[in-house]
C-alpha positions as CSV (number, residue, x, y, z in Angstrom):
1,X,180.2,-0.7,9.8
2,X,184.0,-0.4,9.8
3,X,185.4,2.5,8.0
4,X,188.4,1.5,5.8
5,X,191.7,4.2,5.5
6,X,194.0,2.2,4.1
7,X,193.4,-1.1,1.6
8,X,195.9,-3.1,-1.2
9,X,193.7,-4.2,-4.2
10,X,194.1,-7.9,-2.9
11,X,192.2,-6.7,0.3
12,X,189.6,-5.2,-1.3
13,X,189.4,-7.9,-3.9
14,X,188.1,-10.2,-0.5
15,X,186.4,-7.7,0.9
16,X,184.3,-7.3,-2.4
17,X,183.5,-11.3,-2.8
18,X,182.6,-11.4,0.8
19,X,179.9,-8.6,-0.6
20,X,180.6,-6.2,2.8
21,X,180.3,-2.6,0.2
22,X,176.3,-2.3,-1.0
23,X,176.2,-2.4,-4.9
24,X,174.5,0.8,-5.5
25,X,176.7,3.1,-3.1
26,X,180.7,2.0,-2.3
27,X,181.3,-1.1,-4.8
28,X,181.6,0.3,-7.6
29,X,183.9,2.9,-6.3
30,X,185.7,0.4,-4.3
31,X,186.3,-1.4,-7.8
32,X,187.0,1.4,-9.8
33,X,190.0,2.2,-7.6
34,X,190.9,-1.0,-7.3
35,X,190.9,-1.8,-11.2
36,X,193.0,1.4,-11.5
37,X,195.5,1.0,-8.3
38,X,196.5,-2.6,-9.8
39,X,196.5,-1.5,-13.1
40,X,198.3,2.0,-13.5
41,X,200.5,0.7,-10.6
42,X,199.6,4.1,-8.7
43,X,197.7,4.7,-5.9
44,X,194.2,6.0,-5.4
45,X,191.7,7.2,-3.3
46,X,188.0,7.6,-2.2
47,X,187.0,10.9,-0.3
48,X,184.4,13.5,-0.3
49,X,185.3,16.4,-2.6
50,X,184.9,18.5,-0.2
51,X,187.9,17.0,1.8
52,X,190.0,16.1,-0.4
53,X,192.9,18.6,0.1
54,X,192.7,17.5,4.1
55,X,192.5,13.6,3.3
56,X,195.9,13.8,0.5
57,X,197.8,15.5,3.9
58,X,196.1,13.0,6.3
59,X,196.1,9.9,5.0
60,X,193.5,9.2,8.1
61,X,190.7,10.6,6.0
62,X,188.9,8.9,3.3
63,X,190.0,5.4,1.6
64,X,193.7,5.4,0.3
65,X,194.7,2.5,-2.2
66,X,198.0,1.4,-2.1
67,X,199.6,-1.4,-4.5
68,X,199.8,-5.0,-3.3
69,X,203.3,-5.6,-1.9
70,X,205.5,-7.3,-4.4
């Protein structure tokens, strides 16, 4: 398993179809931020709660969503 830092929603998007995040765990999180990232146009992100103060400084820790490029 491959941890992910940094995905676009069209990434993810392949990711998801290729069914590589389990349906009980990180899909629906993966698709919740990716629902959200192309559809407010901001980015988003997946972390623990516990590090999320670290992982919006270092943008090494958790999942960050960006936009697709234009």
């Amino acid at each position: 398993m491959e941890a992910l830092s940094h995905l676009t929603p069209s990434e993810a998007d392949k990711y998801l179809a290729e069914g590589h995040f389990g349906a009980g765990s990180m899909q629906p999180k993966i698709a919740a931020c990716v629902d959200f990232t192309r559809t407010a146009s901001l980015p988003s992100l997946i972390t623990n709660l516990d590090q999320i103060a670290t992982a919006l400084v270092d943008r090494n820790v958790g999942t960050h969503f960006t936009c697709d490029p234009q």
